[in-house]
C-alpha positions as CSV (number, residue, x, y, z in Angstrom):
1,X,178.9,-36.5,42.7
2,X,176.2,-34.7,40.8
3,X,177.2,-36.8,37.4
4,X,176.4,-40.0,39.6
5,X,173.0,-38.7,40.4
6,X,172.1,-37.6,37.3
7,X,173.3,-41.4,36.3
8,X,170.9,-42.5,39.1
9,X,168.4,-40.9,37.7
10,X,168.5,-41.3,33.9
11,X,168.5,-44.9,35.0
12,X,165.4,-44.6,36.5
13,X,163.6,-42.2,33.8
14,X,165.0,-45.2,31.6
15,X,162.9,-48.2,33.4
16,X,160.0,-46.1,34.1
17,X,159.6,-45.6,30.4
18,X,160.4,-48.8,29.2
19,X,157.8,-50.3,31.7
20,X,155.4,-48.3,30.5
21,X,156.3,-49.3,26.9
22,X,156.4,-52.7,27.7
23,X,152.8,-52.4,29.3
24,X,151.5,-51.1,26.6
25,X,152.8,-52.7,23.9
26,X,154.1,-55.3,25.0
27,X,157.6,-56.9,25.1
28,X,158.1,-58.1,21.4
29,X,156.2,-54.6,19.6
30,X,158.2,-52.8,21.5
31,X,161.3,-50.9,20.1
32,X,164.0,-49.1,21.6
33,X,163.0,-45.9,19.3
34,X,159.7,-45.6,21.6
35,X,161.5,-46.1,24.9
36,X,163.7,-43.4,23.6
37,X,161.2,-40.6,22.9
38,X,159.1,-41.4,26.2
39,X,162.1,-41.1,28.0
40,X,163.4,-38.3,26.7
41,X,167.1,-39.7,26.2
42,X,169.7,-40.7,24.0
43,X,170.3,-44.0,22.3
44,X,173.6,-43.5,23.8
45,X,172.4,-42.7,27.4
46,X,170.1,-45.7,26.8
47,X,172.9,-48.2,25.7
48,X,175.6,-46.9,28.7
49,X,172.9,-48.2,31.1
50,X,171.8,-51.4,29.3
51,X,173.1,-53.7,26.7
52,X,170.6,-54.3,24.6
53,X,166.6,-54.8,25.0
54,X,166.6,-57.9,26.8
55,X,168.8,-56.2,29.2
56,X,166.6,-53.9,30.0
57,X,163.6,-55.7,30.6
58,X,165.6,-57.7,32.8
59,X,166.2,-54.6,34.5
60,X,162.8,-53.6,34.6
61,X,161.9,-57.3,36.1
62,X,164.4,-56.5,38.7
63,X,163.6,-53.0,39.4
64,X,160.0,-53.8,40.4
65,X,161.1,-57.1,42.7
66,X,163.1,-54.3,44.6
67,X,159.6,-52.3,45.2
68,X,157.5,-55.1,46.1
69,X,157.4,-58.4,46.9
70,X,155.1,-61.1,44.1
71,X,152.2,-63.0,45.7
72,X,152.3,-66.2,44.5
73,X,150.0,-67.0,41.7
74,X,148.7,-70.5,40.9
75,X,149.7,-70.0,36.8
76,X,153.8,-69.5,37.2
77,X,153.7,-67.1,34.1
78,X,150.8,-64.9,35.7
79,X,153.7,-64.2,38.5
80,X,156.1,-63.2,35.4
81,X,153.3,-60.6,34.2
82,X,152.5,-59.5,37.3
């Protein structure tokens, strides 16, 4: 039970970070190197989780739809940024 949590939560630490990354730097500057350090995991931690970048920022996208739901925005990609 306590490996699952710790998954559960090296998950999390995981998108956290790389939405942080990605809001900073956006999507294309960003590289898996700086989601590493501000994460504090391994590339191999990373890569059990998630395939490959786009993976995760398709995890990120559906991370935050869990929190909240979008308002509807008149410009379709303002929705996708937001």
């Amino acid at each position: 039970m306590a490996q699952q949590a710790r998954g559960i939560r090296t998950r999390r630490t995981i998108l956290e970070s790389a939405a942080a990354v990605f809001a900073e730097r956006g999507y294309e500057r960003t590289t898996i190197g700086e989601i590493l350090v501000r994460a504090g995991v391994t590339k191999g931690a990373l890569y059990f989780h998630f395939a490959s970048k786009e993976d995760l920022a398709l995890g990120v996208l559906a991370a935050q739809m869990l929190d909240e739901p979008l308002t509807p925005q008149p410009v379709k990609l303002q929705e996708l940024v937001d």
